[in-house]
C-alpha positions, 0 to 999 in steps of 0.5 A: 500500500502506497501513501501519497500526501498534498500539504497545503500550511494554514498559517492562521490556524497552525495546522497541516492539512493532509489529503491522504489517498490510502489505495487498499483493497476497497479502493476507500479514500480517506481525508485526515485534518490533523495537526503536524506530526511530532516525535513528542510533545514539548513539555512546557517548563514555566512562565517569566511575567513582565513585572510592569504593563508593558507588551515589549517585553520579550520581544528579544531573548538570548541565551548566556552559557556559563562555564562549569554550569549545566544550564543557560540563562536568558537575557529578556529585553524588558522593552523599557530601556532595560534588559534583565537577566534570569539565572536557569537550572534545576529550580530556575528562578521566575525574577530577574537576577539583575538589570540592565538600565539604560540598553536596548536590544540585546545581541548572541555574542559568546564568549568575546573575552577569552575567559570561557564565559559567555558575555552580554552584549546590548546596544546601550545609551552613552552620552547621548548615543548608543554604543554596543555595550558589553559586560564580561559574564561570570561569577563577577557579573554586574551592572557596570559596562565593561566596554562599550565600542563604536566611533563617536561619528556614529549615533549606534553600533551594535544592532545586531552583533556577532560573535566571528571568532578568530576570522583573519587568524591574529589569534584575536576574537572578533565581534563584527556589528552594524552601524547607524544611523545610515545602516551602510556598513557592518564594523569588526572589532578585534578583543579577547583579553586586551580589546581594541575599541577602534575598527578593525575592518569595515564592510561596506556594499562597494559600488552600490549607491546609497541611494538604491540600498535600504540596509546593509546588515541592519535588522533587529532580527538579525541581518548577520551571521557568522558560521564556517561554511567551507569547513576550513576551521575559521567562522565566515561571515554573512552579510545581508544586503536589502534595497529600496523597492523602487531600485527594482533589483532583488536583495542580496547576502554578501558572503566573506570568509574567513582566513589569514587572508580576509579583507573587506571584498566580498567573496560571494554575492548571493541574489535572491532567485527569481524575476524582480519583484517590489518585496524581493528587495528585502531578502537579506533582512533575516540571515541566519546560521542555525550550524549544520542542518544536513550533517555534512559537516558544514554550517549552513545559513537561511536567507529570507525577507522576514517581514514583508510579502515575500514569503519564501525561506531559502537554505543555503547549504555550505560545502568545502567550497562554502555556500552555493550562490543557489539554494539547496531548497526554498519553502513559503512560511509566513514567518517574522522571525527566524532564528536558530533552535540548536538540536531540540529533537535530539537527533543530531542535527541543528533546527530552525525556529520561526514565527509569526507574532501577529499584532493582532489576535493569533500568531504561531511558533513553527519548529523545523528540524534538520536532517539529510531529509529536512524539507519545508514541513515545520515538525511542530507548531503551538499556536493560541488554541494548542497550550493553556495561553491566555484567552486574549493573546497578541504578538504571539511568538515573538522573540522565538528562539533557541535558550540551550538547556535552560533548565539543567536536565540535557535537553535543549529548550525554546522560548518565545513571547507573547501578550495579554489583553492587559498589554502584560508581556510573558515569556515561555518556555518549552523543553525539546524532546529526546529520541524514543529509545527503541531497538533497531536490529540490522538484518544484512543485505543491500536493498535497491529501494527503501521498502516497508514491509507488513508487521508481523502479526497483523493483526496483533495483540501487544507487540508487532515487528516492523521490517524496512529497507534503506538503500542508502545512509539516509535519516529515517522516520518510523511513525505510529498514527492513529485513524485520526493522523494523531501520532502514537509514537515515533519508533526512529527518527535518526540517520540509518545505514544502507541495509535491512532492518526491523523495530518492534513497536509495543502498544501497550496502553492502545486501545483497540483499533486501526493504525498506520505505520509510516515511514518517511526518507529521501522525500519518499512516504511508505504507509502500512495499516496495522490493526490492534486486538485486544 
């Protein structure tokens, strides 16, 4: 029995919509409305309130590592001028640890100082104009800036900032950082130990007028990021590149790697795919490196024009020549936001959050998990109506990102922000999931096609087992649906060797009833019918 699937994403309501055509022996067609499949359901691990009125609140979450700690804490932007800090683990406290007075938006920048923790970096108010403000983490944190960078010539750096590593190879980490107020160049400093608060370099979109470009690396979302997409051991840098829509060109991201020979031109321009349109002037505005989504051992980035009617997500997958200047695949997600997730499955590879935080009533948080077989299909979505949220809410899922392991139990957890009818701000927080630990048992051979057998018994009481085919190393998922498309359990979702393989699925616990077997790899869907008795 084959099981052939049109998805059509409501972005409204959050749910996938399947039109699944399971050709049996009556020749019955069944239509299944189901919410997305997902390996297990997120537990949600608690609530930060905003301690004032105030809807901002949220709107930017970053996680700060600290060394010889087993969890992350969070930065919140308060929305207020303020940045507040809360401590994780175990028993994670719902108050702010410390606050920030006198900052804005605050900016992922690791470790800048060499001492192994990570450090706070926030655009920050200084005699009248806002600098990139920078407290060193550790046991010693407090309040008081610990360096702040950017030319007096300049009413702001630091909206956002990235961390580059060593990108030229003096031996210095690097911190690279937008400029305004004429968002037209992205400024890299040199600090570790002794940071010198001058320039190194600037980047500039050479040759371009400033009369047809809108921003270059300038979003508060983030229009930079850095990763090592050739492999050669040294962060690169992503530069996105938007335009005015009347300058009728589409947007672009300008790519310079790292090495002892980085300079200020850009080794890879790369233009969004297709015929002008207005809105395509704006891809560029979200550039993200989520890490390694493929597992082919280079990092990879996402390019999309988050917020405006261009819709389309385009991965960028890096090789030991770097990035493609074409896409490996694009998907339309009607998203804000996105950003990187870290491995909130477990299954070894890194994901993507997205969201869309509506002003309005509704909105939705969409996870995206990596893998060999990743396509466009978000793997989880929590909307309004799918969790106990306020009755009114608005700006749902704003800030949407990955927080590390924020409560010291070894799985990585997500966060996002939203409001309530009294404009009150709340952060939550979810954990991801683990694997389900199952048995695979390799049975010899090199098959020529991915195949899934019947279960044997079938019909069967408590335990079945499961044979399939993988005629390649490819990720492989094994879901248990129910008649409603609901899912019971996933028995694999992990890379497999080529060859012959069977799992047992135990359904102690299910009631009687029809189920479905279904297996999904290299963008093939192979269905089985089971039926329980007990």
């Amino acid at each position: 029995m084959r099981f052939h699937m049109i998805c059509e994403f409501d972005a409204t309501q959050g749910k996938w919509y399947r039109a699944a055509a399971l050709l049996c022996g009556l020749g019955m067609i069944m239509c299944l409305g189901v919410e997305s499949a997902q390996a297990a359901t997120p537990r949600r691990i608690g609530i930060i309130h905003s301690d004032t009125v105030n809807s901002l609140f949220g709107r930017t979450i970053v996680p700060l590592r600290r060394e010889g700690t087993n969890h992350s804490d969070l930065i919140i932007l308060n929305g207020r001028r303020a940045n507040y800090l809360y401590r994780g683990g175990i028993n994670f406290d719902t108050l702010p640890y410390l606050r920030f007075d006198s900052t804005w938006y605050p900016s992922e920048i690791g470790d800048v100082n060499g001492d192994g923790f990570d450090d706070i970096g926030v655009d920050g108010l200084f005699q009248g104009k806002e600098k990139l403000t920078i407290y060193y983490g550790g046991d010693m944190l407090d309040t008081v800036p610990d360096l702040r960078l950017g030319l007096d010539t300049l009413v702001a750096t630091g909206i956002p900032a990235v961390n580059c590593g060593d990108i030229d190879g003096d031996g210095r980490i690097d911190l690279a950082s937008s400029t305004v107020p004429a968002y037209d160049r992205v400024s890299i400093f040199s600090l570790g130990p002794v940071p010198d608060t001058v320039q190194k370099y600037m980047l500039r979109p050479i040759g371009i007028s400033p009369t047809v470009y809108a921003c270059f690396g300038q979003t508060d979302a983030g229009g930079i990021a850095a990763g090592d997409f050739n492999g050669d051991g040294r962060r690169d840098l992503a530069v996105g590149l938007t335009f005015r829509a009347q300058a009728y060109r589409n947007g672009e991201v300008w790519v310079y790697y790292g090495g002892s020979d980085f300079d200020t031109v850009p080794d890879l321009r790369i233009v969004r795919p297709g015929q002008n349109q207005d809105y395509y002037a704006m891809f560029g505005s979200q550039v993200v490196c989520p890490g390694d989504l493929n597992g082919d051992g280079y990092d990879d980035l996402v390019v999309a024009a988050a917020p405006s009617p261009d819709s389309t997500v385009f991965i960028y997958y890096g090789g030991a020549h770097g990035l493609d200047s074409l896409p490996g695949f694009s998907f339309y997600a009607h998203v804000s936001e996105i950003r990187a997730a870290g491995d909130l499955n477990g299954d070894g590879y890194a994901d993507i959050i997205m969201s869309y935080p509506s002003p309005y009533v509704g909105g939705y948080v969409a996870l995206y998990y990596g893998g060999p077989a990743m396509t466009g299909r978000p793997d989880l979505i929590i909307n309004p109506s799918s969790d106990s949220f306020p009755s009114y809410t608005a700006g749902f899922g704003r800030g949407a990102t990955g927080v590390g392991d924020f409560d010291g139990d070894s799985i990585n957890d997500f966060a996002f922000a939203l409001y309530d009818s009294d404009t009150r701000g709340h952060v939550y927080i979810y954990s991801g999931t683990r694997p389900t630990e199952v048995e695979v048992r390799p049975e010899g051979g090199e098959p020529r096609e991915n195949t899934l057998e019947s279960n044997t018994p079938n019909p069967f009481n408590a335990t079945t087992r499961i044979q399939f085919s993988v005629m390649r190393r490819t990720k492989v998922r094994i879901e248990i649906i129910d008649i409603l498309g609901r899912t019971m359990s996933v028995l694999i979702d992990r890379p497999l060797d080529v060859g012959r393989y069977s799992v047992d699925w135990n359904a102690d616990g299910k009631p009687s009833g029809v189920y479905f077997c279904v297996l999904e790899t290299d963008g093939m869907r192979l269905v089985r019918k089971m039926v329980l008795l007990k």
